[in-house]
N, C-alpha and C positions, 0 to 999 in steps of 0.2 A: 166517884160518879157524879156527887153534884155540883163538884168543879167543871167539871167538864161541862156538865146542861147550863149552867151559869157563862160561862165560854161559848158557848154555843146560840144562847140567844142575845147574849151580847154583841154574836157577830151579824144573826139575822138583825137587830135591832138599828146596828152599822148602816148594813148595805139599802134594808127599808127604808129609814128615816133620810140616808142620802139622796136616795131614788127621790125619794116623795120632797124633797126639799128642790131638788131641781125640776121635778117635771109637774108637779102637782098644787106645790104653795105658789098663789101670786103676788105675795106683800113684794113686793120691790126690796125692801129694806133686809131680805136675809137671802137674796139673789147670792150675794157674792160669796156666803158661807160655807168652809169647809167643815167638816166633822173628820174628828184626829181620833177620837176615842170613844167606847159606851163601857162601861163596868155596870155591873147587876148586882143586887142585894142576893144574899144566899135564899131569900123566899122567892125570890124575881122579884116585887114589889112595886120596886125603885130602878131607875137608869137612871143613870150620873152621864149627861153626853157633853163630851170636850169638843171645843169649836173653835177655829180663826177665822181672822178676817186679814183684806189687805191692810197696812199699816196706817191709810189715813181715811178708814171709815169710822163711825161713829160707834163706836159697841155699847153704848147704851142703849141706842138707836136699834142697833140689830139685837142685844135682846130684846128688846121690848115685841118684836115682831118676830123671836121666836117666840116667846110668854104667850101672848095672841094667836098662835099658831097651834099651840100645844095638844088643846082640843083635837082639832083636825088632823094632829099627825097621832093622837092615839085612836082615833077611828079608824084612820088607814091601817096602822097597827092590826088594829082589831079584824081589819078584812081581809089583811095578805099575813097574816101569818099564824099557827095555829097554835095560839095559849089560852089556859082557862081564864088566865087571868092579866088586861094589858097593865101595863108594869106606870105607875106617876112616873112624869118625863122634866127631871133637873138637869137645867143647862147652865153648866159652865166655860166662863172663858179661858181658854186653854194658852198660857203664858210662857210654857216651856221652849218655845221655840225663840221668843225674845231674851229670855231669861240666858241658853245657851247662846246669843247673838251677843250679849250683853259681854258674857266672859270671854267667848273669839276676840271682841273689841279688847276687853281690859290684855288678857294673855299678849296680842301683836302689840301692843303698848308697851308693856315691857320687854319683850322683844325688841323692839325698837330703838329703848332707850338701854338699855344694855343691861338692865337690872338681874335677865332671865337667861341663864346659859343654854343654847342649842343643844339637842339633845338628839 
């Protein structure tokens, strides 16, 4: 049961913090950001939120303007959704998608060079 509640507000966490990141933050510098993921502590506590960006923005840059933002997005937190308690908001940047870009590249490489037999 509190996998599930854990699940469950990790996906309100999702859809709110995206919402509010498009319509509501105006730092410029976290305009472009996707949110890929939210995982929850088993007390709520804590959100762990996974983020991209396009390949040639600064992502120092754009955390820094989520860090700055954090405040704000746990008040909105606090008025659109109903917990006793709004949960510290950690952003991480979310690498998996390069990381699998990385090995499509390596894998058609040896493809390529014939090292890797067709399958």
């Amino acid at each position: 049961m509190a996998k599930h509640r854990q699940q469950k507000v990790a996906h309100e966490l999702l859809r709110t913090l995206s919402t509010a990141l498009m319509e509501d933050v105006k730092d410029p510098r976290v305009a472009l950001v996707s949110l890929t993921d939210v995982s929850v502590s088993a007390d709520l506590s804590v959100a762990s939120v996974r983020w991209l960006c396009p390949k040639d923005e600064d992502k120092k840059e754009i955390m820094a303007g989520l860090v700055k933002a954090t405040p704000f997005l746990r008040s909105l937190i606090a008025d659109r959704l109903a917990l006793r308690r709004v949960p510290m908001l950690n952003f991480y940047y979310d690498d998996a998608y390069e990381n699998g870009q990385k090995i499509s590249d390596l894998l058609a490489q040896l493809r390529a060079s014939g090292q890797m037999g067709e399958e």
